[in-house]
C-alpha positions as CSV (number, residue, x, y, z in Angstrom):
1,X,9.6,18.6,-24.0
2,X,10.3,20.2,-20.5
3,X,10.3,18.3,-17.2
4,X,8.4,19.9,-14.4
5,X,8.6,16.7,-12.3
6,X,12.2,16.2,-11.8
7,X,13.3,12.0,-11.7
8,X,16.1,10.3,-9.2
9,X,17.1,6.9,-10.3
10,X,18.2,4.8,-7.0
11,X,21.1,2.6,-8.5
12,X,24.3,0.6,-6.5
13,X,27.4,2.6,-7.6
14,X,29.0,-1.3,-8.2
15,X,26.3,-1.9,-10.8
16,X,27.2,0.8,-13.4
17,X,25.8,-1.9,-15.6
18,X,22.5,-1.5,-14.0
19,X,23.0,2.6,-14.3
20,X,23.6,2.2,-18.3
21,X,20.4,0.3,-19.2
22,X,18.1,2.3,-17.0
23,X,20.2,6.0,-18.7
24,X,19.6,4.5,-21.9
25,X,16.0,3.4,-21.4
26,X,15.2,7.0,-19.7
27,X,17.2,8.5,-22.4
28,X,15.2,6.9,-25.2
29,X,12.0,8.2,-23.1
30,X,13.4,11.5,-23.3
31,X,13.4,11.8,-19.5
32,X,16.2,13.4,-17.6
33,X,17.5,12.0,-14.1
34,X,19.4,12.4,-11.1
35,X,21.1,9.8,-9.8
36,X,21.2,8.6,-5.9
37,X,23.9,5.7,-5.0
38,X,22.2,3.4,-3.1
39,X,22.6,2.0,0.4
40,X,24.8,-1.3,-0.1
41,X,23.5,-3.9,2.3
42,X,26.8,-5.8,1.8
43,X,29.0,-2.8,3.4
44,X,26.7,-0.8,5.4
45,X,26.5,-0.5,9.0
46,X,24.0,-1.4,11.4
47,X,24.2,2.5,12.7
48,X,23.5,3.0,9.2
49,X,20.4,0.9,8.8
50,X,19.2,1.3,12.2
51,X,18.6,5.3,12.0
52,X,16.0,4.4,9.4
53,X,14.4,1.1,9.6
54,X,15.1,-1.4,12.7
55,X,15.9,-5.0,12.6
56,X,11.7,-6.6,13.1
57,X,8.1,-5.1,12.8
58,X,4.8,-6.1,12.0
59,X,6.0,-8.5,9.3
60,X,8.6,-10.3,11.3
61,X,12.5,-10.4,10.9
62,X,13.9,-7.9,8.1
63,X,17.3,-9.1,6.1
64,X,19.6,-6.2,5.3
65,X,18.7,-6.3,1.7
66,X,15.0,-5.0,2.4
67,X,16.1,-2.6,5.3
68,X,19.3,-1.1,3.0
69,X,16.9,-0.6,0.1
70,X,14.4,1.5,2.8
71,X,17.4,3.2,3.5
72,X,18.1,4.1,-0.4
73,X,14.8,5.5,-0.9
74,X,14.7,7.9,2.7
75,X,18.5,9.4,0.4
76,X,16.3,10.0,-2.5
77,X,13.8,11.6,-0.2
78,X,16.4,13.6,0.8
79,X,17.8,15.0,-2.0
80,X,14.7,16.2,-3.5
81,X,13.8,18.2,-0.5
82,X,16.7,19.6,-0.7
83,X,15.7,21.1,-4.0
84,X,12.7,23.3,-4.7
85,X,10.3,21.2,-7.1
86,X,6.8,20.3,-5.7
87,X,7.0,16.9,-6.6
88,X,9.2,14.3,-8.1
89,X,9.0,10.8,-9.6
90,X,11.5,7.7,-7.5
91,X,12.7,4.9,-9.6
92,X,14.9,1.8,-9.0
93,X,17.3,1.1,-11.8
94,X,15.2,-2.1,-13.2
95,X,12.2,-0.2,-13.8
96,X,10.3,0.1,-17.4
97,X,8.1,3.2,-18.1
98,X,5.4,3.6,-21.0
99,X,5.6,5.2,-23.8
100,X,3.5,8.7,-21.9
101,X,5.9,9.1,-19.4
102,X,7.4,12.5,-20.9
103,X,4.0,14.3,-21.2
104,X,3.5,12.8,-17.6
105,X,6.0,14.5,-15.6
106,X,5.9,18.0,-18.2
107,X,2.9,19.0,-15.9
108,X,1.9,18.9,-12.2
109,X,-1.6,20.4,-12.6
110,X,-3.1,16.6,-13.2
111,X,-1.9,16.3,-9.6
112,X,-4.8,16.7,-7.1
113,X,-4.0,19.1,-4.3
114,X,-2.9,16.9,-1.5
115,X,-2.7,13.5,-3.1
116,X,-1.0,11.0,-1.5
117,X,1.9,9.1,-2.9
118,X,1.2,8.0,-6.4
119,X,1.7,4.6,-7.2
120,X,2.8,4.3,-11.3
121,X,3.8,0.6,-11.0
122,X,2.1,-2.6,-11.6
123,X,4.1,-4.9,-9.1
124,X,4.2,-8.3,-11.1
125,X,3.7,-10.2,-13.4
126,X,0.1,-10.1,-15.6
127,X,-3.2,-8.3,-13.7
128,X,-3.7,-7.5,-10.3
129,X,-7.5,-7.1,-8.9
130,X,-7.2,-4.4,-6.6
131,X,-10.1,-2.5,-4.2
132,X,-9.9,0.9,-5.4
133,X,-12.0,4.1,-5.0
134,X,-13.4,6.0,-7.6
135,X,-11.3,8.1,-9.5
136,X,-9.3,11.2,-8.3
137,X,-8.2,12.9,-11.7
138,X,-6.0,11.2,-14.0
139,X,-2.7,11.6,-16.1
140,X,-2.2,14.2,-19.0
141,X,-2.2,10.5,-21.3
142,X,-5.6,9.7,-19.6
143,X,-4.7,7.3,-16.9
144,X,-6.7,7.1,-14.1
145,X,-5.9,7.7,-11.0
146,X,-7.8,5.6,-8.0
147,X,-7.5,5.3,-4.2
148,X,-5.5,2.4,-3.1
149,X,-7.7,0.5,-0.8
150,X,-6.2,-2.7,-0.8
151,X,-2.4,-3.1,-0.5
152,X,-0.3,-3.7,-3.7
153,X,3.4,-3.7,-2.9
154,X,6.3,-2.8,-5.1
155,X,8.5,0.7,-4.7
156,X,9.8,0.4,-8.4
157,X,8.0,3.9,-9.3
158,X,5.8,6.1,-7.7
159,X,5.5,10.0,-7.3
160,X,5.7,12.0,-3.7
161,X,4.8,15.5,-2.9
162,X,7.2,17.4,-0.9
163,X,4.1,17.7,2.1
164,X,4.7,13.5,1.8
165,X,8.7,13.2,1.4
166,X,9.1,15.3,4.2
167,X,6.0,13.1,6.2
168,X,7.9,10.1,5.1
169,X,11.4,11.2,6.5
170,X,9.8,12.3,9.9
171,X,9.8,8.1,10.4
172,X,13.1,7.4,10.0
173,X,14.2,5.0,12.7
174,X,10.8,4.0,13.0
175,X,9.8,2.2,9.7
176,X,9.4,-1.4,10.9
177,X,8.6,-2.3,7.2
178,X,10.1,-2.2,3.7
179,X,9.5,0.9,1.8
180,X,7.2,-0.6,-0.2
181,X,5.0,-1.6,2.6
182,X,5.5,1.8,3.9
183,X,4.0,3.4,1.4
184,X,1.7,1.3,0.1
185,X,0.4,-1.6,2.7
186,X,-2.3,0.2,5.1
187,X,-2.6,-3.3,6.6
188,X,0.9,-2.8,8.3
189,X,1.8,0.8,7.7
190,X,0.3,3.7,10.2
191,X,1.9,5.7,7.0
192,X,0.0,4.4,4.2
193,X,-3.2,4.7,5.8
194,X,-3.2,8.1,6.7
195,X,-1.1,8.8,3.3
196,X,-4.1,7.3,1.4
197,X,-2.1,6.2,-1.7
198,X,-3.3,6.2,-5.4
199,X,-2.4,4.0,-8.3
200,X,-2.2,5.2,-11.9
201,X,-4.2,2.7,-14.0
202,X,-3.7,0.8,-16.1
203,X,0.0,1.0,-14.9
204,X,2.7,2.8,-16.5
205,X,5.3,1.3,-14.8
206,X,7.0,-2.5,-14.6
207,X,9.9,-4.1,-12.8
208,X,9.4,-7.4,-15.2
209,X,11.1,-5.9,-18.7
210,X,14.6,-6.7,-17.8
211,X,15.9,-10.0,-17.4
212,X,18.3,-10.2,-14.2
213,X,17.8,-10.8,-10.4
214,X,17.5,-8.3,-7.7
215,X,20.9,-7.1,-6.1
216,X,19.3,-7.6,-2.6
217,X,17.4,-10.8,-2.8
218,X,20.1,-12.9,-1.1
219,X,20.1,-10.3,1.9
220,X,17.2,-9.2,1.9
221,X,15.1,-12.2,3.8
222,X,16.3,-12.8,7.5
223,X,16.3,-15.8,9.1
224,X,12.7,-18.2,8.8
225,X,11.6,-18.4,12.2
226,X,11.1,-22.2,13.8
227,X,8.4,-23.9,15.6
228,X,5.9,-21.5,18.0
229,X,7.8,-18.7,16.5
230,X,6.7,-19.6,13.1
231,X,3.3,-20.3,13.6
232,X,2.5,-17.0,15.8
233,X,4.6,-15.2,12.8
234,X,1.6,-16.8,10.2
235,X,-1.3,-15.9,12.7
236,X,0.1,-12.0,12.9
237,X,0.4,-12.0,9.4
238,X,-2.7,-13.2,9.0
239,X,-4.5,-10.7,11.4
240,X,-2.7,-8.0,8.7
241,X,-4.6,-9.4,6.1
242,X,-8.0,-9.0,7.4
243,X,-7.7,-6.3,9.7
244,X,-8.8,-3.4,7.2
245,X,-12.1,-6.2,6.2
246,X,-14.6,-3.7,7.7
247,X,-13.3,-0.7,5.7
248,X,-13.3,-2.7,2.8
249,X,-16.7,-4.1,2.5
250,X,-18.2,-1.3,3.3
251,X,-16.9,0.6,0.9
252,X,-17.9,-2.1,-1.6
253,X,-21.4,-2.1,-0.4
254,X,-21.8,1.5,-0.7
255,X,-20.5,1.2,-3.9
256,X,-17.7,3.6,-3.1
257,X,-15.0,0.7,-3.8
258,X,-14.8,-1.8,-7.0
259,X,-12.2,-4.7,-7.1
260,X,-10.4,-4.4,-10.2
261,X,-7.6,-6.0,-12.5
262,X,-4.8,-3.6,-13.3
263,X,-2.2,-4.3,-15.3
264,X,1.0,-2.7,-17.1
265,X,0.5,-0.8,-20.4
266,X,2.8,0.4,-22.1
267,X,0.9,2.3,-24.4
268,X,-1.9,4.7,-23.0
269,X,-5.4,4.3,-23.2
């Protein structure tokens, strides 16, 4: 089957163990791949990490892990600009695709014209309920594809046009949040809300196959904040969380929006 959506795998070059499991998963999938060595948080410089993401932001202190990983994705950005496809699909290396991901990226036209980035992972464990819009289209397999209204995290695999790459890269040095957030958190990210992200459901995507612990997690938290600090750090957070409430229920009132669960499946529907 030919690949019209071409794939680049974001993988530390010291975790070649990492590297074989993901080629041999892809390979299996019948998916080919490019591969992107990551930003290592344990050697990189602050130059490095500043130019694309800066130390604090809506969400507080960032560790190195989370800001190195940002900086990983902005390479993969990169290099697919630097080629000539329209779109392509950005994994990390612990990432578990269904069984329709071959007949997903052999066509583009089940992409609407504009879209947003396009979220194919369930972040997680079991369902999440999400507010999402009605659908926009849906995948050659039949998944549907629905306007992110409420933030779901997670940048384990998701598909940007080259209009959005290039978008994205225009805020390098300015992304005061994870990638993740970036993309798809409109209650922190400028980005995200004018992106207008979808998701693919039910989910064809998972970071919970594999059993081993994220290369960044001991980096990527900074220091916990103490005393006034901490508590005006809860109250911010908490302003996020609520500050797209209007939005929201009205588009649940209109009947625009409908909070649903949205899981992983590895099979399609």
């Amino acid at each position: 089957m030919s690949q019209a959506i071409p794939v680049f795998v974001i993988n530390l070059l010291r975790r070649s163990d990492r590297m074989d499991r993901i080629a041999a998963h892809l390979a299996d999938r019948q998916v080919q791949f490019t591969a992107i060595p990551a930003c290592d948080a344990t050697i990189a410089s602050d130059a490095e990490l500043d130019a694309v993401i800066p130390e604090g932001g809506p969400l507080g202190a960032l560790g190195r892990g989370d800001r190195a990983c940002t900086v990983s994705h902005t390479l993969a950005w990169q290099a697919f600009l630097d080629g000539d496809a329209p779109y392509a699909l950005f994994l990390e290396d612990d990432v578990w695709l269904s069984e329709d991901i071959a007949a997903t990226l052999a066509r583009t036209d089940w992409l609407p014209s504009q879209v947003g980035p396009v979220k194919l992972e369930k972040f997680g464990a079991g369902a999440s309920r999400l507010l999402l819009g009605g659908p926009s289209g849906q995948t050659p397999s039949g998944r549907a594809l629905r306007p992110m209204l409420s933030r779901h995290v997670g940048g384990g695999a998701y598909i940007l046009s080259r209009a959005m790459a290039d978008a994205a890269l225009a805020h390098r040095g300015q992304m005061r949040v994870p990638v993740d957030h970036f993309l798809f958190n409109g209650n922190v990210s400028a980005f995200s809300r004018q992106a207008r992200p979808v998701i693919v459901t039910p989910a064809m995507a998972t970071q919970r196959v594999w059993a081993y612990n994220s290369d960044i997690a001991k980096h990527g938290k900074a220091a916990r904040p103490e005393g006034f600090a901490l508590h005006w750090r809860k109250i911010k957070r908490g302003l996020f969380e609520i500050s797209r409430a209007p939005m929201q229920l009205a588009a649940l009132a209109t009947g625009q929006a409908q909070i649903e669960a949205v899981a992983f499946e590895d099979t399609a529907p």
